[in-house]
KOLBA-25111 format. One record per residue (C-alpha): chain; x, y, z. Coordinates in Angstrom, 1 decimal. Example, Ala and Ser with C-alpha at 12.3 -4.5 7.8 and 13.67 -1.06 7.14 Angstrom:
@unit = A	x = 12.3	y = -4.5	z = 7.8
@unit = A	x = 13.7	y = -1.1	z = 7.1
***
This chain:
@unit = A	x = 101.7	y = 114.3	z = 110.3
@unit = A	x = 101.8	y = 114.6	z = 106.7
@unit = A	x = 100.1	y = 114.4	z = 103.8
@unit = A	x = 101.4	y = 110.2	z = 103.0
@unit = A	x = 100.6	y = 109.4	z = 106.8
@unit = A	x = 97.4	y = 111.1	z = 106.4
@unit = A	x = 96.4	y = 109.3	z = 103.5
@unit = A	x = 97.5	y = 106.3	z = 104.7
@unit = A	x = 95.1	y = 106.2	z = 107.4
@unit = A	x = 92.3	y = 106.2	z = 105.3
@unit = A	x = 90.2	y = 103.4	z = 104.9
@unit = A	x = 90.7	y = 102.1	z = 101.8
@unit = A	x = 93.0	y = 100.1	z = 99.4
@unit = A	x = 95.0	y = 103.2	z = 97.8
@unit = A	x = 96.1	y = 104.1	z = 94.1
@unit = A	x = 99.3	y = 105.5	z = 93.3
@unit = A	x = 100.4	y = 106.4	z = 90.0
@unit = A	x = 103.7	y = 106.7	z = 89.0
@unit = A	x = 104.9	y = 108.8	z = 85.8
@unit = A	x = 107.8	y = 110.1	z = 84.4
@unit = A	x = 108.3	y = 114.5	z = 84.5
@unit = A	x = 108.6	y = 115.8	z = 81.6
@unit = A	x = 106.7	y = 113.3	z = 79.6
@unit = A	x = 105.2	y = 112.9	z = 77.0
@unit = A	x = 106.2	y = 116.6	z = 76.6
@unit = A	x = 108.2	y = 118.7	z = 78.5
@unit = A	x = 105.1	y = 121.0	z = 80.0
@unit = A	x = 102.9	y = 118.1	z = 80.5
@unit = A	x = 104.0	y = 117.8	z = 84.2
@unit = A	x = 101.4	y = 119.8	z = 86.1
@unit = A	x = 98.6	y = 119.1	z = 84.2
@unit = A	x = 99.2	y = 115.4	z = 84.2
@unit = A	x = 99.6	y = 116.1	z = 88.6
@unit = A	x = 96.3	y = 117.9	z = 88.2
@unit = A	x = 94.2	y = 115.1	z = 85.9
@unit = A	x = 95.1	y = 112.3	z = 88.3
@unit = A	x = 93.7	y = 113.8	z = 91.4
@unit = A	x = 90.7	y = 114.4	z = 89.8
@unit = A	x = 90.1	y = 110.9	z = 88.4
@unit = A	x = 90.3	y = 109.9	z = 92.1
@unit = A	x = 94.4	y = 109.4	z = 92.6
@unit = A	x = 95.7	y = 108.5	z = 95.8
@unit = A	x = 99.1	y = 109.0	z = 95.8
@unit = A	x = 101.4	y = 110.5	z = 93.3
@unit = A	x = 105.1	y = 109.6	z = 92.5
@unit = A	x = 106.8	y = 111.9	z = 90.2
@unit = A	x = 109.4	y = 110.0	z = 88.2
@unit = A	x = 112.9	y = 112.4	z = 87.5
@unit = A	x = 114.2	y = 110.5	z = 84.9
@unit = A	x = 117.9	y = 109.6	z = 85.2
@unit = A	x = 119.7	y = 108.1	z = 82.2
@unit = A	x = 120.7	y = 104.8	z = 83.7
@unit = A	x = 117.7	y = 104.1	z = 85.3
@unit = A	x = 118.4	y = 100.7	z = 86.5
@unit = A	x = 115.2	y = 99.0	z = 87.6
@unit = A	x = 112.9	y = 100.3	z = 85.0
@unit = A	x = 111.5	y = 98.1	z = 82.3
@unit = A	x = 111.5	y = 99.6	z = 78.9
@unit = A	x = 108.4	y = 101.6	z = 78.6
@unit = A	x = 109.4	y = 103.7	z = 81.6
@unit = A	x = 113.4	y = 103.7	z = 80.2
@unit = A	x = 111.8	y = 105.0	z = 77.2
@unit = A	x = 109.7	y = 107.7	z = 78.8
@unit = A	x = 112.6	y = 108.8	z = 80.7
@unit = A	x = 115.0	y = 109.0	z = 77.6
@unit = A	x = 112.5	y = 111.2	z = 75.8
@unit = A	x = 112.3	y = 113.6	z = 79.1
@unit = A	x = 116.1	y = 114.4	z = 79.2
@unit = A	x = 115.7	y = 114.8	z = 75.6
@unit = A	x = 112.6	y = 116.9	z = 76.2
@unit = A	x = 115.1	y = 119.0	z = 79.0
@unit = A	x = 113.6	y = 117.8	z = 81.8
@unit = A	x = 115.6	y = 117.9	z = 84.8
@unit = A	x = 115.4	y = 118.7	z = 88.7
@unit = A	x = 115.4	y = 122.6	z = 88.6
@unit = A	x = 113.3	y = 122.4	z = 85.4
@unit = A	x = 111.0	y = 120.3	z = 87.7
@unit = A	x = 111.2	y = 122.7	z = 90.5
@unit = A	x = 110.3	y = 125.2	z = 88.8
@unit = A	x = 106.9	y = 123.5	z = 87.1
@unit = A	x = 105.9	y = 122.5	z = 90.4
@unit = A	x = 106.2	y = 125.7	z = 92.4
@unit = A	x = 102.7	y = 126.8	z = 92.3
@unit = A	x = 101.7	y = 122.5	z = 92.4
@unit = A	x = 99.8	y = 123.3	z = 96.0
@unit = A	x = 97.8	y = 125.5	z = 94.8
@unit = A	x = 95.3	y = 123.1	z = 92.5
@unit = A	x = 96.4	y = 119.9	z = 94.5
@unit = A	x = 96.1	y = 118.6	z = 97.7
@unit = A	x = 96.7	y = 115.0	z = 97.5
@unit = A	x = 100.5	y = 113.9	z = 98.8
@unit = A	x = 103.1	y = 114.2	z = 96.0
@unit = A	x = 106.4	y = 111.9	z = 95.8
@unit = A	x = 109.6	y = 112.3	z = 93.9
@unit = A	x = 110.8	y = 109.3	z = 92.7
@unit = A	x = 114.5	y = 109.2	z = 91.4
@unit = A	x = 117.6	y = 108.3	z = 91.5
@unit = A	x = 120.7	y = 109.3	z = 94.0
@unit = A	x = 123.1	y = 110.7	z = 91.5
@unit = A	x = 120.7	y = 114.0	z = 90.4
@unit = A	x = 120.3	y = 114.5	z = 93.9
@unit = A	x = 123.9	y = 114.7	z = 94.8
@unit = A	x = 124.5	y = 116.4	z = 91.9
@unit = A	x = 122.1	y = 119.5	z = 93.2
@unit = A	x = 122.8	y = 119.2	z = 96.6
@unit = A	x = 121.1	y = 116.7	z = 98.7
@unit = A	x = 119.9	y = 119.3	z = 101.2
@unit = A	x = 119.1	y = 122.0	z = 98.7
@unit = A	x = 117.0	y = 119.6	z = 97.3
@unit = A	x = 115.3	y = 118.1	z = 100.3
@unit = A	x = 114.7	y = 122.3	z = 101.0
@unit = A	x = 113.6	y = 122.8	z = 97.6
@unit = A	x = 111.1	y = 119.5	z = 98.1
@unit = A	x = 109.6	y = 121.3	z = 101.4
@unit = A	x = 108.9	y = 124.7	z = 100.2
@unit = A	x = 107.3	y = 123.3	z = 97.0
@unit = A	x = 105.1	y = 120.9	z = 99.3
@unit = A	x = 106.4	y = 117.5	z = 98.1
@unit = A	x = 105.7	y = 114.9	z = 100.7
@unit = A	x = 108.5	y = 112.3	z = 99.8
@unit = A	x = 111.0	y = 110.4	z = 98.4
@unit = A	x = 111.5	y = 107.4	z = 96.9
@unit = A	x = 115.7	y = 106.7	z = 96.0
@unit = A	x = 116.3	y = 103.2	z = 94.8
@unit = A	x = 119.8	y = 102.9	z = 95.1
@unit = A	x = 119.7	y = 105.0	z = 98.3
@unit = A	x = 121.2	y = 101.8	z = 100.9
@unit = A	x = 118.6	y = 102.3	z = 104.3
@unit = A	x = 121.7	y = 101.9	z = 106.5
@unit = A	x = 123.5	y = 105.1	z = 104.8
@unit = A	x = 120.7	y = 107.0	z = 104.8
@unit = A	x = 119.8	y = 106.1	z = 108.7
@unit = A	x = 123.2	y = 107.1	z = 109.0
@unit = A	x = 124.0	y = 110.1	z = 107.1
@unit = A	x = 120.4	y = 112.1	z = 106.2
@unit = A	x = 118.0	y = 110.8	z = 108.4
@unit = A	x = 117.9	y = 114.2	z = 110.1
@unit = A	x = 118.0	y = 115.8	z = 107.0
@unit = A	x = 114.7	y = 114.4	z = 105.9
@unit = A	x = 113.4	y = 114.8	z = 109.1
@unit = A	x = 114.2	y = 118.8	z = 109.0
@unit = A	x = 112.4	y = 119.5	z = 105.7
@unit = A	x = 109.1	y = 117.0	z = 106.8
@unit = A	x = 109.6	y = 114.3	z = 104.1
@unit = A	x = 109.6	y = 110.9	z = 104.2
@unit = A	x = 112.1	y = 108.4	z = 103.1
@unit = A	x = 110.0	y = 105.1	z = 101.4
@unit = A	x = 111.8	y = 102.6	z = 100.8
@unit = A	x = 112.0	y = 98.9	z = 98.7
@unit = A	x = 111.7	y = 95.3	z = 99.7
@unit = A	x = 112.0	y = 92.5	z = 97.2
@unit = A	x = 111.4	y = 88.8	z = 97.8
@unit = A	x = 115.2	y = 88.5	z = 98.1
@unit = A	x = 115.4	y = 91.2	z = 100.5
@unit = A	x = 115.8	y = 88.9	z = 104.3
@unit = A	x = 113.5	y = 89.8	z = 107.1
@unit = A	x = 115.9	y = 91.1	z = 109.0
@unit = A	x = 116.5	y = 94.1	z = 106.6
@unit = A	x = 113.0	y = 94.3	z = 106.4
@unit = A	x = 112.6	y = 94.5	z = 110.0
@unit = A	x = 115.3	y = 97.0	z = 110.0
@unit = A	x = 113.4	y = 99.2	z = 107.3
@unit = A	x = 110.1	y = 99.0	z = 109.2
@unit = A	x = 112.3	y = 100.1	z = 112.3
@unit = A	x = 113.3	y = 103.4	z = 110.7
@unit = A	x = 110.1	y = 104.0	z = 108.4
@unit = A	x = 107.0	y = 106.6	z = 108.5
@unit = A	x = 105.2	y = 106.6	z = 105.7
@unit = A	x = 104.5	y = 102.9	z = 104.0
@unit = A	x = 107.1	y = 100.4	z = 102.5
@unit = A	x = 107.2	y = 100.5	z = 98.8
@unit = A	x = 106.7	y = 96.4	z = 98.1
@unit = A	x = 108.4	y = 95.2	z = 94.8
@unit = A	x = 106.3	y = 92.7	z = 93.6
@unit = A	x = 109.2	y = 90.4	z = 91.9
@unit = A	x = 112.7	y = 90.4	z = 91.0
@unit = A	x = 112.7	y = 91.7	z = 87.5
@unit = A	x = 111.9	y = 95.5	z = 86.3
@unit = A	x = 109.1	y = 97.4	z = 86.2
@unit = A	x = 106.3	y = 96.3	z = 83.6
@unit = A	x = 102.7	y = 95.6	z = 83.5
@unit = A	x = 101.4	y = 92.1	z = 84.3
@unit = A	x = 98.2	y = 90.6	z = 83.7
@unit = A	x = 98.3	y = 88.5	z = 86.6
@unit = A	x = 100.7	y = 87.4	z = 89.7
@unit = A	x = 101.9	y = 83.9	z = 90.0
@unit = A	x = 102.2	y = 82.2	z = 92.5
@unit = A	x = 106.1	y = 82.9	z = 94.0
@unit = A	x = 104.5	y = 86.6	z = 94.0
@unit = A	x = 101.2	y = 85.6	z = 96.4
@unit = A	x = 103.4	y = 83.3	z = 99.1
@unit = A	x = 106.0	y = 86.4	z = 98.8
@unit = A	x = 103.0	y = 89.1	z = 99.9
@unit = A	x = 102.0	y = 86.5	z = 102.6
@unit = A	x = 105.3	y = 86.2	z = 103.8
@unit = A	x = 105.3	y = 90.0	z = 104.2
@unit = A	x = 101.8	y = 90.2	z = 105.6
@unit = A	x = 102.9	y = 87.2	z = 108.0
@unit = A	x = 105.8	y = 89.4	z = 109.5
@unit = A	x = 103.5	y = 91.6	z = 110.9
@unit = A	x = 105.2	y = 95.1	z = 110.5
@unit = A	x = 103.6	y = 98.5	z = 111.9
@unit = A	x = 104.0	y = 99.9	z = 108.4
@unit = A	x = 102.0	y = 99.4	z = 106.0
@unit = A	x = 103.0	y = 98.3	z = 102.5
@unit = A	x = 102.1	y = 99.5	z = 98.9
@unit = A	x = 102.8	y = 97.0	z = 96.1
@unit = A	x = 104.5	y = 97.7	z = 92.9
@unit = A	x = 106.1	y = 96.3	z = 89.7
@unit = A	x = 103.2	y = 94.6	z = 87.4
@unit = A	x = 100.2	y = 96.1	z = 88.4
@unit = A	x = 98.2	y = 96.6	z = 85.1
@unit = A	x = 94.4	y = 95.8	z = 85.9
@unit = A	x = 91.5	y = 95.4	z = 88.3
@unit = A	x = 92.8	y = 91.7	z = 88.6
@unit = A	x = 96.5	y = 92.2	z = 89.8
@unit = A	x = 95.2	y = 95.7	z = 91.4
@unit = A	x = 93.2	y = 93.7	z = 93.9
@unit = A	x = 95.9	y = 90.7	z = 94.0
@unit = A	x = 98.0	y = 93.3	z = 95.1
@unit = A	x = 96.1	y = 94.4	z = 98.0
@unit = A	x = 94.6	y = 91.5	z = 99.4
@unit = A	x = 97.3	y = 92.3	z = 102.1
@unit = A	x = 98.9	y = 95.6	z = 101.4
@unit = A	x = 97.3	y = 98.7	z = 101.7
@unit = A	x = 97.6	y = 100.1	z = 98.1
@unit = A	x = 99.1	y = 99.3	z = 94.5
@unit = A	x = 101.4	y = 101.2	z = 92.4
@unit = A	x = 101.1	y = 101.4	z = 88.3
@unit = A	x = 103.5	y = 102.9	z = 86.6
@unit = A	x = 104.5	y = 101.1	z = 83.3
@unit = A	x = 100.3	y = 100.7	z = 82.3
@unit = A	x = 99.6	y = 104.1	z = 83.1
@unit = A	x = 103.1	y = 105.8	z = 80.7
@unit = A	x = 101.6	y = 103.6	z = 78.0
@unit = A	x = 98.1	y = 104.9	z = 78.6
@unit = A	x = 99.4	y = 108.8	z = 78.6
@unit = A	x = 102.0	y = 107.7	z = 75.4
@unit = A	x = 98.7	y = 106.5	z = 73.4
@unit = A	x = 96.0	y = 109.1	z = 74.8
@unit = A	x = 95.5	y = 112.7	z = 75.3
@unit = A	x = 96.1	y = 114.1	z = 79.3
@unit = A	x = 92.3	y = 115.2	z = 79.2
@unit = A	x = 91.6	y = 111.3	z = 78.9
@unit = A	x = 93.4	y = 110.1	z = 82.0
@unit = A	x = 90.0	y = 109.4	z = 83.9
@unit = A	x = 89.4	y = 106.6	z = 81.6
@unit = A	x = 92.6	y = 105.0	z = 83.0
@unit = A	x = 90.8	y = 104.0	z = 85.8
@unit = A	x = 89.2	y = 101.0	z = 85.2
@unit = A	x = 90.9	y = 98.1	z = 87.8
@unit = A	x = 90.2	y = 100.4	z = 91.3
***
């Protein structure tokens, strides 16, 4: 069992924050890691920015453009993270895109993950069936989960399938659209977490996309276990020293 699955079976709606490596300045990484789990973070995913980062709204598009320009990239991360389980205990994602993976060598970087005590992945425009297919085993050897993404277009079948193949929890898109804050969820976005709550899966689910406050945080997890920010909390870092992320946390 690892760290996620651990946490997971906690009692209690989880945070997890999502920022992009690298950002606002290239060493800001680590102490940013280090400032969340002490304002009482969950969960951290660790955004490697990619320059055509499809499903990111702009303030996240933005922070990953001024990363790459910052030279941020995976064995820059590596390297800032290499001493990471040393001050922090809490489970650690990656979050990222398929191509910079390839690009170092999928299992190079799964073995990389593992000796540097990352707990998982998160790869968007990774399909479930290729990955159930071709690096399943891979992720298995090196102890890190694979989390994947359900929209309200994606059928209950797929879902079904991804709950089939998951161990860690099933990273819920709240809508359609990119990432960005909201201040609330309408009311497609409430009969869509019923519908998942309703289908009665053995993993549980984290909600992202929109989550900005204590109202959509708890909107969000009237059925799923936890809530992602990610846009609210780049803007917060953009517009406030890292010593001041504990006063982020104001909707948990």
């Amino acid at each position: 069992m690892n760290r996620i699955q651990q946490k997971l079976q906690e009692n209690k709606k989880l945070v997890s924050i999502y920022f992009t490596a690298g950002y606002p300045t290239l060493t800001d990484t680590k102490s940013i890691i280090e400032n969340l789990e002490k304002a009482g973070t969950d969960i951290i995913e660790i955004g490697l920015p990619f320059s055509d980062p499809l499903a990111d709204g702009p303030t996240i598009q933005e922070s990953s453009t001024k990363a790459l320009k910052n030279g941020m990239n995976s064995e820059v991360l590596f390297e800032q993270l290499k001493d990471i389980r040393s001050t922090v205990n809490i489970p650690l994602i990656i979050m990222g895109y398929f191509n910079p993976m390839l690009q170092y060598g999928v299992e190079e970087f799964c073995k990389k993950c593992n000796e540097i005590g990352i707990d998982g992945l998160i790869i968007p425009d990774l399909p479930v069936d290729v990955y159930d297919e071709a690096y399943k085993s891979l992720f298995e050897k090196y102890n890190l989960t694979n989390i994947f993404l359900i929209t309200p277009q994606t059928s209950d079948e797929r879902i079904r399938y991804i709950d089939s193949i998951s161990n860690g929890f099933i990273y819920m898109v709240s809508s359609a659209s990119v990432t960005g804050a909201k201040n609330t969820f309408g009311e497609q976005q409430k009969a869509y977490f019923e519908r998942i709550n309703n289908l009665n899966l053995k993993t549980p689910q984290i909600v992202g996309f929109g989550i900005s406050n204590k109202e959509t945080f708890e909107q969000a997890t009237t059925y799923a276990k936890g809530g992602i920010i990610g846009s609210a909390f780049v803007k917060h870092i953009t517009n406030h020293p890292i010593g001041k992320i504990k006063d982020f946390f104001i909707f948990a």
